[in-house]
Backbone as numpy.savetxt, mean C-alpha at the origin, in Angstrom:
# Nx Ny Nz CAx CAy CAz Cx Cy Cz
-6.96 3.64 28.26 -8.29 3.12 28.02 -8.33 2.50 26.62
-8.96 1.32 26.64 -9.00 0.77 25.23 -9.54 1.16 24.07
-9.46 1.17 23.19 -10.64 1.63 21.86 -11.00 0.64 21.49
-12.84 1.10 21.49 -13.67 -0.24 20.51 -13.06 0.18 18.77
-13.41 -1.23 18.87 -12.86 -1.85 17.36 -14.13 -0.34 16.30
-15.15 -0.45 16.60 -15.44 0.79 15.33 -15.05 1.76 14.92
-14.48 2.32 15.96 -13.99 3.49 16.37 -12.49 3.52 15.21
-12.72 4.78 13.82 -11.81 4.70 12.90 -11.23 6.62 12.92
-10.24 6.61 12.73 -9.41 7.79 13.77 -8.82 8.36 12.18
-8.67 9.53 11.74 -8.11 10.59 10.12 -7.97 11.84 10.90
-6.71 11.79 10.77 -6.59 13.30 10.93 -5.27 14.15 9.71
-5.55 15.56 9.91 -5.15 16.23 8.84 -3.87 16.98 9.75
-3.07 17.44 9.30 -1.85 17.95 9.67 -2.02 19.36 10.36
-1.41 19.90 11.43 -1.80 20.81 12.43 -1.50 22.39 11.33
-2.60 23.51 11.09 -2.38 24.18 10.57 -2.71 25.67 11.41
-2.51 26.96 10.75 -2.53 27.46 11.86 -3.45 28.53 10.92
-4.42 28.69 11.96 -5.56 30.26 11.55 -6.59 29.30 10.77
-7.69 30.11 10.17 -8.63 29.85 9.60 -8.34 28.67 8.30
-7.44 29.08 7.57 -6.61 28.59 5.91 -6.10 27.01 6.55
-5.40 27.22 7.42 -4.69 26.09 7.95 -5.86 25.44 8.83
-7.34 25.73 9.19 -8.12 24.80 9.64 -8.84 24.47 8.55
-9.12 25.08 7.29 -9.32 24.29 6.41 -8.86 23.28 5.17
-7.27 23.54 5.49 -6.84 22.27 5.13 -7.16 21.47 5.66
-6.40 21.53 7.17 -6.48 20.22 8.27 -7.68 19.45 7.77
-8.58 20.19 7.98 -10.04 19.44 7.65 -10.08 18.64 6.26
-9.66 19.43 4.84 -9.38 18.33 3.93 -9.50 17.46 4.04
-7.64 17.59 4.41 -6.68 16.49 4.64 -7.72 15.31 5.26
-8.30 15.54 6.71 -8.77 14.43 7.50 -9.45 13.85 6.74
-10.57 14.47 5.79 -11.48 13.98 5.00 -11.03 12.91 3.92
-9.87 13.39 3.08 -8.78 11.99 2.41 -8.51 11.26 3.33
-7.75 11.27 4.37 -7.82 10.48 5.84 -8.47 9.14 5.62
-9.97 10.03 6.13 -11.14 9.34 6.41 -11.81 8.38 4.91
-11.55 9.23 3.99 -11.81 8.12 2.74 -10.62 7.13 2.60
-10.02 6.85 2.99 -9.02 5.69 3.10 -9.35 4.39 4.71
-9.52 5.51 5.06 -10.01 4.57 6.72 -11.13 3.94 6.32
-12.50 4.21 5.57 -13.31 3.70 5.52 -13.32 2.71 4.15
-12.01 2.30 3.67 -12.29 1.46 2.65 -10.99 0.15 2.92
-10.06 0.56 4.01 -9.34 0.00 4.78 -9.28 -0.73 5.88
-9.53 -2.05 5.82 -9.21 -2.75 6.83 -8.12 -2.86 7.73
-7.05 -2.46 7.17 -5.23 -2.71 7.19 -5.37 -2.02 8.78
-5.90 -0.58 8.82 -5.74 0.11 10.21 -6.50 0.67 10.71
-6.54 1.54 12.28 -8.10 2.17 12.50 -7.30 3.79 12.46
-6.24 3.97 12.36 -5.60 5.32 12.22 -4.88 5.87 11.29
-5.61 6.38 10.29 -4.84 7.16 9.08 -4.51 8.63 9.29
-3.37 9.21 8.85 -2.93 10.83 9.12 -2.72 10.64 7.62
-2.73 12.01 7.40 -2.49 13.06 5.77 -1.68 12.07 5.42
-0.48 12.51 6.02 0.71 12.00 5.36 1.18 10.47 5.17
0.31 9.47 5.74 0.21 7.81 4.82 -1.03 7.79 3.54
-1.65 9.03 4.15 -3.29 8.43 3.46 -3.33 9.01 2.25
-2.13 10.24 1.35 -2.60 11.30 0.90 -2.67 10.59 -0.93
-1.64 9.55 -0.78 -1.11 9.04 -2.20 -2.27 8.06 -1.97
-2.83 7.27 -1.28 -3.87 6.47 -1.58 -5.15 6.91 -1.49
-5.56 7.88 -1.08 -6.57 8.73 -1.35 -6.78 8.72 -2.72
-5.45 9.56 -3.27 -5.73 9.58 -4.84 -6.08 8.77 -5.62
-5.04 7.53 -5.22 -5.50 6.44 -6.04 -6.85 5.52 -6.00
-7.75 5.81 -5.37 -8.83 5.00 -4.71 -9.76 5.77 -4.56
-9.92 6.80 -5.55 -10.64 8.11 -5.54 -12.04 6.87 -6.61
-10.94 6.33 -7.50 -11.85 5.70 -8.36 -11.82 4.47 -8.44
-12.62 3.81 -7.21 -12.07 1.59 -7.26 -11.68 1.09 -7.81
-12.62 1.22 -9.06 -12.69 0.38 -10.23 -11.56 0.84 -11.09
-11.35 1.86 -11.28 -9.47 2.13 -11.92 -8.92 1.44 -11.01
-9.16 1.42 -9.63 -7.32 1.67 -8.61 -7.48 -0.17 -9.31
-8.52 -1.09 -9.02 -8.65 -2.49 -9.42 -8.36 -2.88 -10.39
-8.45 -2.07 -11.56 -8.27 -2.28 -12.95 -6.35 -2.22 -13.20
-6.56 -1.10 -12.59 -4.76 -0.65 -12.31 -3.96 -1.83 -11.69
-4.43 -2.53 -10.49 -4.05 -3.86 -9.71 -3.79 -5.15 -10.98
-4.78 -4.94 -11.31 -5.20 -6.34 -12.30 -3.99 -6.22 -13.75
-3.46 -5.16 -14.04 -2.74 -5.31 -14.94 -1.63 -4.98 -14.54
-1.05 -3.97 -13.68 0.08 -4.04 -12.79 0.72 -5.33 -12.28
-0.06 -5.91 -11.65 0.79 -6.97 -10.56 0.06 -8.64 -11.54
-0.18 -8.22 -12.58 -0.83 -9.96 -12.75 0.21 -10.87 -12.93
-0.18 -12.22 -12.33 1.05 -12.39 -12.12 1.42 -13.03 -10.42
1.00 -11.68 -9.88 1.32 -11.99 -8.44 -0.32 -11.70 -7.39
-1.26 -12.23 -8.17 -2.79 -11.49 -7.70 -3.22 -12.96 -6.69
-2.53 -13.65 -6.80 -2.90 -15.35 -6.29 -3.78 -14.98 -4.70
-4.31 -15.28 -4.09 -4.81 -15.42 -2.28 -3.78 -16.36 -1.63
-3.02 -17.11 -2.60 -2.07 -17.87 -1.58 -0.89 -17.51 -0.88
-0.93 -18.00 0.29 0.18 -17.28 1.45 1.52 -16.90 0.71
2.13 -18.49 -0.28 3.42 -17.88 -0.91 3.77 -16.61 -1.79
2.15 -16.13 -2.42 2.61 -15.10 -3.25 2.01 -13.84 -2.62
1.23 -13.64 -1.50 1.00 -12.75 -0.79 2.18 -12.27 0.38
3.15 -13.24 0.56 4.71 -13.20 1.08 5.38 -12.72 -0.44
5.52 -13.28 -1.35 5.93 -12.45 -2.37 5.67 -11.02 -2.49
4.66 -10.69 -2.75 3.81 -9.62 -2.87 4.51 -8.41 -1.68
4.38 -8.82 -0.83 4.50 -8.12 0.43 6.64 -8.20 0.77
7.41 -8.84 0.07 8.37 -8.84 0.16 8.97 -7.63 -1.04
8.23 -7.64 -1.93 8.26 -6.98 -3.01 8.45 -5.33 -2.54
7.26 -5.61 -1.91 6.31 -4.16 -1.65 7.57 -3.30 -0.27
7.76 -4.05 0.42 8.99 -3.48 1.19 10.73 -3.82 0.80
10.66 -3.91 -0.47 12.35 -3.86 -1.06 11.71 -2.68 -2.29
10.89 -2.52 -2.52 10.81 -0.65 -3.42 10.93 -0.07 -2.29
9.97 0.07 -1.36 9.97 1.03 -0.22 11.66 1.41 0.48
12.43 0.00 0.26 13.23 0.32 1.04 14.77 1.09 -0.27
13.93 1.50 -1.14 15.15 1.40 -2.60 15.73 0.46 -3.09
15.12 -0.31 -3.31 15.89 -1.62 -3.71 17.18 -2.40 -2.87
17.00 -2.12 -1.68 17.49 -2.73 -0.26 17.39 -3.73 0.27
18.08 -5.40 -0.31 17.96 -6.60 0.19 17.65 -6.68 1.84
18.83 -5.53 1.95 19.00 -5.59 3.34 18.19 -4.66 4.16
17.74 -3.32 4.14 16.82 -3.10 4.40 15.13 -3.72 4.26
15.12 -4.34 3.87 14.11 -4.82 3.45 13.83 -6.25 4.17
15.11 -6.86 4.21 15.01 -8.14 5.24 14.97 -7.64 6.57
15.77 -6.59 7.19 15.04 -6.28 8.42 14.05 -6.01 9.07
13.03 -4.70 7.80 11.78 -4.90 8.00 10.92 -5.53 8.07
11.57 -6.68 7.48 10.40 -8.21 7.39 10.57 -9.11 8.94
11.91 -9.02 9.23 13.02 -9.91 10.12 13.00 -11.48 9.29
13.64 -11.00 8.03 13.81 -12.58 7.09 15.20 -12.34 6.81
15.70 -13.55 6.60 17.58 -13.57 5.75 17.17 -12.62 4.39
18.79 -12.00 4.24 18.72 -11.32 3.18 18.64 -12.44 1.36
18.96 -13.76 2.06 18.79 -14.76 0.87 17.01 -14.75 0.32
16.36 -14.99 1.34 14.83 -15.32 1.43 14.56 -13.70 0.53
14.86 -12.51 0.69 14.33 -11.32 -0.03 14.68 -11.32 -1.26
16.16 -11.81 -1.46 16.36 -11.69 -2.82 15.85 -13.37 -3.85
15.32 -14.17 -3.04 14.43 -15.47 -3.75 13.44 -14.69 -4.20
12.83 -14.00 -3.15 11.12 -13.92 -3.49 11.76 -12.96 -4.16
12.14 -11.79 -4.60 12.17 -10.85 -5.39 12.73 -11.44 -6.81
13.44 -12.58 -6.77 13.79 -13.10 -8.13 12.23 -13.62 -8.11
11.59 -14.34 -7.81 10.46 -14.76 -7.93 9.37 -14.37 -8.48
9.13 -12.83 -7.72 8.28 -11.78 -7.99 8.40 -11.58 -9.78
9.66 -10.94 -10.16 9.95 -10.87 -11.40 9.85 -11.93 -11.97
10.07 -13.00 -11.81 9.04 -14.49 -13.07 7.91 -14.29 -13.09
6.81 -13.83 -12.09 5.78 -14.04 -11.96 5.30 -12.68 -12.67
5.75 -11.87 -12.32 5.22 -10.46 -13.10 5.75 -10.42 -15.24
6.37 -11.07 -15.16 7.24 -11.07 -16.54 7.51 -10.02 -17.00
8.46 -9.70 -16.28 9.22 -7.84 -16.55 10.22 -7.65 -15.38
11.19 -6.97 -15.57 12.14 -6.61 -14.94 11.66 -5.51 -13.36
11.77 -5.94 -12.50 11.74 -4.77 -10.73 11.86 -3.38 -12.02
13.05 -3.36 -12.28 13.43 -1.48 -12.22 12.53 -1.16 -13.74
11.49 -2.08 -14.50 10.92 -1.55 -15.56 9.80 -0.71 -14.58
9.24 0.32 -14.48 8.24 1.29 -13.99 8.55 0.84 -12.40
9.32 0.89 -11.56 9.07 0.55 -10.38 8.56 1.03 -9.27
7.85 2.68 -10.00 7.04 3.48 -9.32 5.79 3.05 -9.20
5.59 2.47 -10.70 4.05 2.01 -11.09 3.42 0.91 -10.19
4.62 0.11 -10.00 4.65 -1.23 -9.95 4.31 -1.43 -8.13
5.37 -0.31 -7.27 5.10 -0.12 -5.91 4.04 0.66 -5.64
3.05 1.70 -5.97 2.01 2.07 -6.20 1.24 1.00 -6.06
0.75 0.27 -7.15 0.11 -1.21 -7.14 -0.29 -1.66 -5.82
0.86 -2.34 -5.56 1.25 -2.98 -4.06 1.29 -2.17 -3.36
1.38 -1.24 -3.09 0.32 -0.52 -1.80 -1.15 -0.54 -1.90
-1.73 -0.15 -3.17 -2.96 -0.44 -3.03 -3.25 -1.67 -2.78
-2.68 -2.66 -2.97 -2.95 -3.77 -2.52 -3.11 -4.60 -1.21
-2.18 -3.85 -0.39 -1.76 -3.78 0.92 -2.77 -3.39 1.38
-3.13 -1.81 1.22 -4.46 -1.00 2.08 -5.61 -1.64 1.64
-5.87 -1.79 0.55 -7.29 -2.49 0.15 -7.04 -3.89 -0.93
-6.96 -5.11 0.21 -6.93 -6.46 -0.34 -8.31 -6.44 -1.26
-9.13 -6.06 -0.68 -10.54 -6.25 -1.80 -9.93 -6.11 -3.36
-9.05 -5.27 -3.11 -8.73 -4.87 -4.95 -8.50 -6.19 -5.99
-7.81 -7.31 -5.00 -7.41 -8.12 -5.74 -9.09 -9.03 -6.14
-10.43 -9.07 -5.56 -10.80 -10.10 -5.79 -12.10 -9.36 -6.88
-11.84 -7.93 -7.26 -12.46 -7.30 -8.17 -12.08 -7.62 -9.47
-13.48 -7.48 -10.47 -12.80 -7.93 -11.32 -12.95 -6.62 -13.13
């Protein structure tokens, strides 16, 4: 059966007894504060939602955080939102040309352009903070709004 489009789905990780139904419940509740500020999907669990929960606890930081993190690469245009997003899955993948071109399904040449790219545009080296830096770009990912805050 289909699901209407309103219909936004958080759930918290299966716990057991009273303690473990009030995590679960938490959890869903971070969930659910990510689902409702997310366009990206209609189904968040604990375990995608739990690191962006945190970060998006406070907009206007997670935006502020965007704006000096990634400036540089904040453009609306397709080439640097393909940047952006090429970026964002070669941290994920550890610094993996090749992992990273599969997840995209691009040549491993095209990942390592835009990632030389990325770094002109950011003016700093991938491996300077590259925790900080992939953080960023997820928030960016889950909540595009971030970029047009100012």
């Amino acid at each position: 059966m289909p699901r209407p489009d309103w219909i936004r789905l958080a759930a918290g990780r299966p716990g057991s007894g009273l303690a473990g139904l009030r995590e679960s419940h938490f959890e869903a509740q971070q969930a659910a504060r990510v689902a409702k500020l997310s366009p990206r999907q209609k189904f968040w669990d604990y375990d995608d939602a739990a690191t962006l929960a945190l970060l998006i606890a406070d907009p206007q930081g997670a935006a502020r955080f965007v704006q000096v993190q990634l400036a540089g690469l904040l453009g609306p245009d397709q080439r640097v939102t393909d940047i952006r997003d090429t970026l964002r899955h070669f941290l994920l993948a550890g610094r993996s040309r090749i992992a990273a071109a599969q997840a995209l399904h691009l040549a491993t040449n095209t990942v390592a352009y835009r990632v030389k790219r990325a770094v002109e545009l950011l003016g700093r080296p991938i491996n300077e903070n590259p925790v900080t830096t992939l953080l960023a770009l997820e928030l960016v990912h889950a909540f595009p709004q971030l970029l047009q805050q100012d």
